[in-house]
C-alpha positions in Angstrom: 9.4 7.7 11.6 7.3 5.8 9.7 3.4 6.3 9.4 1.0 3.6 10.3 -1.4 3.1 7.6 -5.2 3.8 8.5 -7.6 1.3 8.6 -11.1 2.0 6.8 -13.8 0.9 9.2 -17.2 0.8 7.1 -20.4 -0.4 8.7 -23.8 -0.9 7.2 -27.4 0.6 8.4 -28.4 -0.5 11.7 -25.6 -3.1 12.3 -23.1 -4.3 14.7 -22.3 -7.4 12.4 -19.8 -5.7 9.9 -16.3 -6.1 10.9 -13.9 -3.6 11.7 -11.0 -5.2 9.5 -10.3 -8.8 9.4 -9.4 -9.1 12.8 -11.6 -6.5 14.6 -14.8 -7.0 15.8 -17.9 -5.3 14.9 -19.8 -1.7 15.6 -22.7 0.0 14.8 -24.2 2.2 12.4 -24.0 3.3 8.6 -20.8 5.3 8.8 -17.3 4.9 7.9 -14.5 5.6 10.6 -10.6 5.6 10.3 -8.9 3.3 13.0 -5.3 3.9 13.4 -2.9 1.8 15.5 0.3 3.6 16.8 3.1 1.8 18.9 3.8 3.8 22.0 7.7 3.9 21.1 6.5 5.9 17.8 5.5 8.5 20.2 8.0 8.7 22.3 11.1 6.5 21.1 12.3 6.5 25.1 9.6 4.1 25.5 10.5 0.1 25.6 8.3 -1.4 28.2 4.3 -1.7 27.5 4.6 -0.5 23.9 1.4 -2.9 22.8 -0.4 -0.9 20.4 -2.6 2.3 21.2 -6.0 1.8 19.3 -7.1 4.9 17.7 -10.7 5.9 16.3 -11.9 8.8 14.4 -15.4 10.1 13.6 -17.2 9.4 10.4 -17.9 13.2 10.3 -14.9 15.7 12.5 -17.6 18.3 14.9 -16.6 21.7 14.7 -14.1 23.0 17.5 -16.0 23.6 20.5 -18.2 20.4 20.2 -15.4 17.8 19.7 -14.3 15.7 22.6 -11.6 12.6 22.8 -12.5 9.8 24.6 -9.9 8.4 26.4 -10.1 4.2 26.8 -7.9 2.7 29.5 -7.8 -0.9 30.2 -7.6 -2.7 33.3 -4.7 -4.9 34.6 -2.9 -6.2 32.1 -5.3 -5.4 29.8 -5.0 -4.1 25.8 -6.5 -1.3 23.8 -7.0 -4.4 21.7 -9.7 -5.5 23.9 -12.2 -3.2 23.9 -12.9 -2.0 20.2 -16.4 -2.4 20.3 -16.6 0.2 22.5 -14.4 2.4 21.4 -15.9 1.9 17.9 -19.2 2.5 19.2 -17.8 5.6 20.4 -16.2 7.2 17.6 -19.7 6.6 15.8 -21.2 8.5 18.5 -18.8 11.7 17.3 -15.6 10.8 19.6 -12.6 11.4 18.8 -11.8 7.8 20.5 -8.0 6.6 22.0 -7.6 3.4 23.1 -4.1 4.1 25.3 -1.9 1.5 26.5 0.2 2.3 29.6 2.2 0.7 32.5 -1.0 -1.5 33.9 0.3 -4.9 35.5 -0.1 -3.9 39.1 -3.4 -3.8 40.1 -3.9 -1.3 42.8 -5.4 -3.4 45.5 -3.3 -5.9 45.1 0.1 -3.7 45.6 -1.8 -1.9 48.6 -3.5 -4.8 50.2 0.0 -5.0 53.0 0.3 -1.1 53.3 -1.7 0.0 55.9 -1.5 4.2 55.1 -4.8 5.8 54.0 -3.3 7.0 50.8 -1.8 4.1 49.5 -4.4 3.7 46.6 -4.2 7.1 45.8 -0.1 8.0 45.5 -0.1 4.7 42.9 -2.9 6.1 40.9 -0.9 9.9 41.1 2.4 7.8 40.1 0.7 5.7 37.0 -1.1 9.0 35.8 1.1 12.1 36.7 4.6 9.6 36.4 6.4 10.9 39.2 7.6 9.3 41.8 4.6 8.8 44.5 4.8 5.3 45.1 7.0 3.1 46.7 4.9 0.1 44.5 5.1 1.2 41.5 8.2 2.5 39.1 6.2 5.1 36.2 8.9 7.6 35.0 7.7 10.7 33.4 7.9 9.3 29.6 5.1 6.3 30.6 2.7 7.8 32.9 -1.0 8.0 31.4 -0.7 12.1 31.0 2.5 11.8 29.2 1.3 8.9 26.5 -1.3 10.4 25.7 0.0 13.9 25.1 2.8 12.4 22.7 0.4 10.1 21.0 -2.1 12.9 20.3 1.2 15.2 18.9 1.8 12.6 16.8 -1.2 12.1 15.4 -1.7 16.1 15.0 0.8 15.9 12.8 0.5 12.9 11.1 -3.1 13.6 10.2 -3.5 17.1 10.1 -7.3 17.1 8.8 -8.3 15.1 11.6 -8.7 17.5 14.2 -6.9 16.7 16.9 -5.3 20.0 17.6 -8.7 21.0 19.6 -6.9 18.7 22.6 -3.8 20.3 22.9 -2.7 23.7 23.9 0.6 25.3 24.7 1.0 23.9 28.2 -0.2 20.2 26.8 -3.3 18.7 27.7 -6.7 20.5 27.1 -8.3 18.4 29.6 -11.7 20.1 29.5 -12.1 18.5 26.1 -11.4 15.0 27.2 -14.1 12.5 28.3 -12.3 9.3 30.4 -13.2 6.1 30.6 -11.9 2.8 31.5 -12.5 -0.6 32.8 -11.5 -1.6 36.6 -7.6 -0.6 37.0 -8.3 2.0 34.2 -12.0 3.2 35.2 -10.3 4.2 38.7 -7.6 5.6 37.1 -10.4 7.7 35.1 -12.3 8.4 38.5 -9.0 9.7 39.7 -8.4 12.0 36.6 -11.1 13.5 37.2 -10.7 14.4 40.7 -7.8 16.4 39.3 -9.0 17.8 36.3 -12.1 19.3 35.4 -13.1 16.4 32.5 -16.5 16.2 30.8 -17.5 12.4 31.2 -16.6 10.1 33.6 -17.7 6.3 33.1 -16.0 3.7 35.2 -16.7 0.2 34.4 -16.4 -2.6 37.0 -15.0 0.5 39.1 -13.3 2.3 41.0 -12.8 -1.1 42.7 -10.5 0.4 45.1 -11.6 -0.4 49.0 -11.7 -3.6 50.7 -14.5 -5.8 52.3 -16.8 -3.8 50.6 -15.8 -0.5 51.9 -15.4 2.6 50.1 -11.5 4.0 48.9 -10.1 6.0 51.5 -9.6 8.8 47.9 -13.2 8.3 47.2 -14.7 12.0 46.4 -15.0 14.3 44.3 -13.0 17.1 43.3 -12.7 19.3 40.0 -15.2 17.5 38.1 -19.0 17.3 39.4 -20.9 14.1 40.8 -23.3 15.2 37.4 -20.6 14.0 35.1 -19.7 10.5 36.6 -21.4 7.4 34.9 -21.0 3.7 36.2 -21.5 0.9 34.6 -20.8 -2.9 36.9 -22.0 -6.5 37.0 -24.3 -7.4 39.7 -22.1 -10.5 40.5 -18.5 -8.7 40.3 -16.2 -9.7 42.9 -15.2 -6.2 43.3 -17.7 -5.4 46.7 -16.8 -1.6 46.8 -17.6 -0.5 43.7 -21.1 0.6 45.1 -20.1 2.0 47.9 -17.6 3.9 45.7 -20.2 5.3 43.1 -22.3 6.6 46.7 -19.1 8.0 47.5 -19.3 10.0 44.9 -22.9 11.2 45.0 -24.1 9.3 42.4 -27.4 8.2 43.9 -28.3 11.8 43.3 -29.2 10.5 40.0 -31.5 7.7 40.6 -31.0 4.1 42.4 -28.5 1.7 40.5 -30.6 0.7 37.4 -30.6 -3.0 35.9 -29.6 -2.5 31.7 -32.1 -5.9 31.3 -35.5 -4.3 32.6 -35.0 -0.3 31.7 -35.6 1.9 28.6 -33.0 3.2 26.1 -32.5 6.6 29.1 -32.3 4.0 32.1 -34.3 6.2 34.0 -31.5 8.8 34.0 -29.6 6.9 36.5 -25.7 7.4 36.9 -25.4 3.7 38.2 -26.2 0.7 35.1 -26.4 -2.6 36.4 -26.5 -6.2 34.5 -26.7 -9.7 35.5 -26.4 -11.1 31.8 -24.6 -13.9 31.2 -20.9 -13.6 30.5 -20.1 -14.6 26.5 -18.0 -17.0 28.3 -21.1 -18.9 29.4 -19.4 -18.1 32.9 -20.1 -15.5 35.9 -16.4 -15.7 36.7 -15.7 -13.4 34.1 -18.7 -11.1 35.2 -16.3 -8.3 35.8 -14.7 -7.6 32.9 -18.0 -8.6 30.6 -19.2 -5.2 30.6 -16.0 -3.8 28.5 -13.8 -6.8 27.1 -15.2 -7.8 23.0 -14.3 -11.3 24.2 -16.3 -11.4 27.0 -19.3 -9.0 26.3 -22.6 -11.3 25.8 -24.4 -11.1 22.4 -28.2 -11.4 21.2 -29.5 -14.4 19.4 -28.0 -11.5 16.1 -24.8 -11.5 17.1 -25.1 -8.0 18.3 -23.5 -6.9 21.8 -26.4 -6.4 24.1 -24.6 -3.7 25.9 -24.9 -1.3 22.8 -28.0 0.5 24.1 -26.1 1.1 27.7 -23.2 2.2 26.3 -24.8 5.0 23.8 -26.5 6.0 27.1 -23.2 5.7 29.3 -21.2 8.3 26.3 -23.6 10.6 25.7 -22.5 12.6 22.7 -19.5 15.0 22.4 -20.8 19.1 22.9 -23.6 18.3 24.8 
């Protein structure tokens, strides 16, 4: 098995203009972070299908034990770990241990359930793509490529390619240490995060452009909570995404206990200590048809008049910081 070869990430004071590597694109701060990029078929050589690279990012300085967290990334239909590094970035300089995983993703949930009338449509897709067994008559996820499974290998491998890196903390005997793992993801993968954590007990939730299960701008019929608390969800949407039921999704699951929906444009750095983040900016596309995805995708996130990502501020606020 051959070793990928880390890449040194090194960004100056203050900046979000110092790139990655010569192909990445920039993230903040004065630190230097190792970035390793791991084939999914290196993990688990059973894999062939979706086997686009996972994105991995690891803190400038490792927390001790019980403070570190991994921040699991999960794009959205047909989506690539490739495309959000700016986040992830951003997030391994907060203290993440961050992985961008790639997984079975071309079948966007309410597409495949738009025909199928039963209630739990949505749900036994999400179960199939995350658990990989068979739920779903949409959907074909064996147990080698479902979300829990890619990640467990990938973070194995890692563990013992780079011993000194800490990943150990996320594993245990039975696999997964769940309550050390934040999730996160962009419409497909921040409803696949929401759905995680109705399972599991996880410590951060943040759903962008998401859950956008539900149609006509009616909550998921799966929409509430279970093993993690409405205190631990974050979203983060355009105001002009398509995707009507993301709102009625976040009051679904109680977030308004936290404040109204708050616009990113007009608050402070704490947002008021909302649970909902808004925006109306301006695509980097120079279009509102790709408002949905602007809030996660590097291509598509707007930047200041400095070239910086004007989301920066929101998503510091949206991550939080590992142990607390």
């Amino acid at each position: 098995m051959r070793a990928s070869r880390p890449h040194i990430i090194t960004v100056t004071l203050g900046g979000l203009a110092v790139a990655l590597s010569c192909s990445s694109p920039d993230v903040p701060d004065d630190s230097t972070i190792i970035e390793h990029r791991v084939r999914p078929s290196d993990a688990n050589a059973a894999i062939t299908m979706f086997n686009e690279e996972h994105f991995v990012w690891v803190p400038p300085r490792i927390l001790a034990e019980g403070s570190r967290q991994l921040l699991l990334l999960l794009p959205g239909t047909n989506g690539r770990p490739a495309h959000g590094q700016l986040l992830g970035g951003l997030a391994a300089q907060q203290g993440y241990h961050v992985i961008g995983l790639m997984y079975p993703d071309d079948r966007a949930v309410v597409d495949v359930c738009a025909g199928d009338p039963a209630p739990d449509c949505m749900a036994l897709v999400r179960e199939e793509i995350i658990l990989g067994t068979d739920r779903s008559t949409h959907v074909a996820v064996d147990t080698n490529n479902g979300i829990d499974a890619r990640l467990r290998d990938l973070v194995r491998l890692l563990g013992a390619r780079y011993a000194n890196e800490g990943w150990s903390t996320f594993l245990d005997a039975c696999g997964l240490r769940w309550s050390f793992i934040a999730v996160a993801g962009l419409s497909q993968g921040g409803g696949h995060a929401a759905y995680i954590a109705k399972l599991r007990a996880v410590p951060r939730v943040i759903m962008f452009g998401a859950p956008a299960d539900g149609y006509g701008g009616n909550r998921a019929p799966w929409m509430s909570l279970g093993a993690t608390p409405a205190s631990r969800y974050f979203g983060f949407a355009h105001q002009r995404d398509p995707f009507t039921s993301i709102g009625p999704n976040w009051l679904a699951l109680g977030l308004d206990a936290f404040g109204a929906a708050t616009l990113v444009e007009t608050s402070g750095a704490q947002f008021g200590g909302s649970h909902m983040l808004r925006t109306d900016a301006l695509p980097a596309s120079r279009t509102y048809v790709d408002a949905h995805a602007s809030v996660y995708v590097d291509a598509l996130t707007p930047r200041g008049t400095d070239g910086k990502p004007i989301f920066a501020e929101a998503w510091r606020y949206l991550l939080g910081q590992p142990g607390r």
